[in-house]
C-alpha positions as CSV (number, residue, x, y, z in Angstrom):
1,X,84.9,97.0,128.3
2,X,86.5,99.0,131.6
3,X,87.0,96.8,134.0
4,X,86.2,97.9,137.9
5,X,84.4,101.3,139.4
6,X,83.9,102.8,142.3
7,X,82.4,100.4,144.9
8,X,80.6,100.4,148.4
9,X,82.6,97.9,150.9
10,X,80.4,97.1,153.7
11,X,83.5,96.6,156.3
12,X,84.7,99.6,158.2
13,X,88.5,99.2,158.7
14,X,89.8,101.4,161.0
15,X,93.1,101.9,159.5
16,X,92.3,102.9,156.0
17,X,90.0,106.0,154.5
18,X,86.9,104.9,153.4
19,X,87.3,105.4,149.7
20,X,86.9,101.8,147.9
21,X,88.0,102.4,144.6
22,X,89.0,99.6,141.7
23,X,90.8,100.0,137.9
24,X,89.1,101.1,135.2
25,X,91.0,99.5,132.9
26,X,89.9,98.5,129.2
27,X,91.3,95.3,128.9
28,X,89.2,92.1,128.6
29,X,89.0,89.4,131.5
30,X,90.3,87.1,129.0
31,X,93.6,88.6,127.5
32,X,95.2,88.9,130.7
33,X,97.9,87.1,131.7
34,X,99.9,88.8,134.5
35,X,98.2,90.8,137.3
36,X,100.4,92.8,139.3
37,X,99.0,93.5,142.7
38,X,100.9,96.2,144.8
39,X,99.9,97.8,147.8
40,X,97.3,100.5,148.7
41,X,95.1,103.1,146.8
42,X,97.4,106.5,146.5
43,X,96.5,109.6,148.9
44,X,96.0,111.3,146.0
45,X,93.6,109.4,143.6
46,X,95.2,111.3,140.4
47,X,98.2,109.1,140.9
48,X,96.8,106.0,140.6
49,X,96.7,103.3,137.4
50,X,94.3,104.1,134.5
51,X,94.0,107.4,135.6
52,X,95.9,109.3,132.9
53,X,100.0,108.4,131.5
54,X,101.1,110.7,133.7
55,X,100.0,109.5,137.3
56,X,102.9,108.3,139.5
57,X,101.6,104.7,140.0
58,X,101.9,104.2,136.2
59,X,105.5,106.0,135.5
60,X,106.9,104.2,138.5
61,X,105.2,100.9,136.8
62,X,106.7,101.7,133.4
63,X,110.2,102.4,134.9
64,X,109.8,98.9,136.4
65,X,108.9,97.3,132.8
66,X,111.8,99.0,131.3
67,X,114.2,98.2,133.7
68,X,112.7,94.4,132.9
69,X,113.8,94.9,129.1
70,X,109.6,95.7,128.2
71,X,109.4,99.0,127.3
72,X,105.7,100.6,127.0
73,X,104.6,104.2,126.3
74,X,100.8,104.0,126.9
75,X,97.9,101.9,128.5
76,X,97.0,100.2,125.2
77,X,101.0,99.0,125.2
78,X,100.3,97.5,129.0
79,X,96.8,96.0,127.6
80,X,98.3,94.4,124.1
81,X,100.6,92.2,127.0
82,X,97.9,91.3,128.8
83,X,98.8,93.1,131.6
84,X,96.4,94.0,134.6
85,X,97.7,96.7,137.7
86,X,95.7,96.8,141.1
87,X,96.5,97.0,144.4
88,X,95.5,94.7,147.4
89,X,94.2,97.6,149.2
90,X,91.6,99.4,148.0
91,X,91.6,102.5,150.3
92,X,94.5,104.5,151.1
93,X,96.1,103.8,154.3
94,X,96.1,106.5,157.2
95,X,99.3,105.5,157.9
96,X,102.5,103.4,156.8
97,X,100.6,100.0,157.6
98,X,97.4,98.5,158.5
99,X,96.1,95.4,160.2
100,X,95.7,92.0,159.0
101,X,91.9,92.2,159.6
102,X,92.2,95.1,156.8
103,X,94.3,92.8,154.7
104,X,91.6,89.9,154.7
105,X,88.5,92.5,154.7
106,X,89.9,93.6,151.2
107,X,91.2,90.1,149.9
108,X,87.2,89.7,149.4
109,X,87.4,92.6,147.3
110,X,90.7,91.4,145.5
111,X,89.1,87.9,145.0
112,X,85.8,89.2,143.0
113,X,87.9,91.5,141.1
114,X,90.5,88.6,139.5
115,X,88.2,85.8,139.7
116,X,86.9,86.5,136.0
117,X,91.0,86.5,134.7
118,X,90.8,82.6,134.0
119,X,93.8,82.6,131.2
120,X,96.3,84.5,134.1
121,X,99.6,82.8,134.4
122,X,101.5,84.8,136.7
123,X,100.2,86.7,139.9
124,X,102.6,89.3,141.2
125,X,102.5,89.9,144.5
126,X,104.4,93.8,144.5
127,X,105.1,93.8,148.6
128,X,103.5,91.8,152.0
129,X,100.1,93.8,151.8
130,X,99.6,91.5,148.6
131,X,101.6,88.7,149.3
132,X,99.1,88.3,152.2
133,X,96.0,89.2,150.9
134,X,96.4,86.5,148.1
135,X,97.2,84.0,150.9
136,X,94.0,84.9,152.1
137,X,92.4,84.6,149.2
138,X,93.7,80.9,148.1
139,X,93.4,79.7,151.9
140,X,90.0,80.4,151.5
141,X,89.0,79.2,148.4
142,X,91.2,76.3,148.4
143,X,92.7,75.3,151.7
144,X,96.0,76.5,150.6
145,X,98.7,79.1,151.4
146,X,100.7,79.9,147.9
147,X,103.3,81.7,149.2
148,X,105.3,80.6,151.9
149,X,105.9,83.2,154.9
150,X,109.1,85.0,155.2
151,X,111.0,87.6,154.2
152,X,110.3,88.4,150.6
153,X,114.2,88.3,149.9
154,X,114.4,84.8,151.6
155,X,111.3,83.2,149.5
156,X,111.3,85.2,146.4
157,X,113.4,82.7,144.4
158,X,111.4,80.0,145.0
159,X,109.1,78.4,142.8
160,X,105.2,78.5,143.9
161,X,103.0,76.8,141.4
162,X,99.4,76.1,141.8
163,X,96.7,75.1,139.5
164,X,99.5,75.9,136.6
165,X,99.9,79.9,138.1
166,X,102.8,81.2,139.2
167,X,103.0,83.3,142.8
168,X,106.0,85.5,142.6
169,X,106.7,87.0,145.8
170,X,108.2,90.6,145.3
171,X,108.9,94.2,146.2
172,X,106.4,97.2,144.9
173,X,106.8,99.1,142.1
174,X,104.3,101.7,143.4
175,X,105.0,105.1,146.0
176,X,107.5,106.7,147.1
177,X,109.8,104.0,148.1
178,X,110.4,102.9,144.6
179,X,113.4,104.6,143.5
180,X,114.8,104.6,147.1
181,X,116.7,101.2,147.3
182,X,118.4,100.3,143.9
183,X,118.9,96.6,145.1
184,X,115.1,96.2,145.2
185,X,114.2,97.7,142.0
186,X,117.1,95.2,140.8
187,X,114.7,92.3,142.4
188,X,111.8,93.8,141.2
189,X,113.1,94.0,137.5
190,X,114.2,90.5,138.0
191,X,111.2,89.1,139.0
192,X,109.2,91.1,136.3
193,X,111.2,89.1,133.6
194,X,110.3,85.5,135.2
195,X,107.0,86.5,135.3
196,X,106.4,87.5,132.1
197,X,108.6,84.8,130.6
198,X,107.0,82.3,132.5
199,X,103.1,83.5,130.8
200,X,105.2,84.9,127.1
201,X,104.4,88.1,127.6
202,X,105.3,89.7,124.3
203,X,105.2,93.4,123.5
């Protein structure tokens, strides 16, 4: 069953166009074990993950994986690993950032839409948008920051464990940016690998 549709938010943020949007994926809530949160819904809504094998946010995604030693050619590859992409923001931004009042407004969001993954072992956090909207959300529900603050190349290799998941702190795979600084797609492969290793992903 596709999980996630089109939504109403009833927060106006400022910073973001109001187009709250969530992955379709077909994947059950049970068989995942990683979810990969990166950063903002793409201008262009063509480009985003479950859309078709062809939209950016999914070939940038599958360069990651490959650079990680995972190699997939379709969504039902992503699915069989028990894989699930979002983003912490569910608009696209107006500009290159937005406020921390955005970030929390859409953590509520973020929080419905994972809280039915209860077999997830590792939560990727691809960049601060999601870093800090998963702070948020564990603050919240259980008094508790995850992920220590910093910057990521300063906390990424530490360990943050709670309730048997594992926070890894990284860079995102998504947008333009990707393919721009070869050291962080090196840190982003890494941490793929200990993430997957750490929930046995296995394609």
């Amino acid at each position: 069953m596709p999980i996630g549709n089109c939504m109403i938010c009833e927060k106006k943020c400022k910073d973001v166009n109001q187009e709250v949007y969530l992955p379709k994926a077909s994947i059950s809530s049970e068989q995942v074990k990683v979810i990969m949160i990166s950063e903002a819904l793409p201008k262009n809504l063509d480009d985003y993950f479950y859309i078709n094998e062809e939209a950016a946010f999914f070939r940038t995604t599958q360069q990651a994986l490959a650079d990680s030693g995972y190699n997939i050619n379709s969504f039902d590859d992503l699915n069989n690993m028990g894989i699930y992409l979002t983003t912490a923001i569910k608009c696209s931004k107006k500009d290159y950032l937005v406020s921390a009042t955005t970030i929390k407004n859409c953590s509520l969001v973020l929080e419905k839409e994972i809280e039915p993954f209860h077999n997830v072992k590792s939560i990727m956090c691809m960049g601060d948008f999601a870093i800090k909207s998963i702070n948020y959300i564990y603050k919240r529900k259980h008094g508790v920051k995850v992920i220590a603050s910093g910057s990521t190349y300063k906390i990424r290799n530490q360990e943050y464990i709670y309730n048997n998941i594992r926070f890894y702190p990284s860079y995102t795979q998504t947008g333009d940016s990707y393919n721009l600084e070869k050291s962080k797609r090196y840190m982003i492969a890494e941490d793929i690998k200990s993430a997957f290793e750490y929930a046995e992903v296995i394609l």
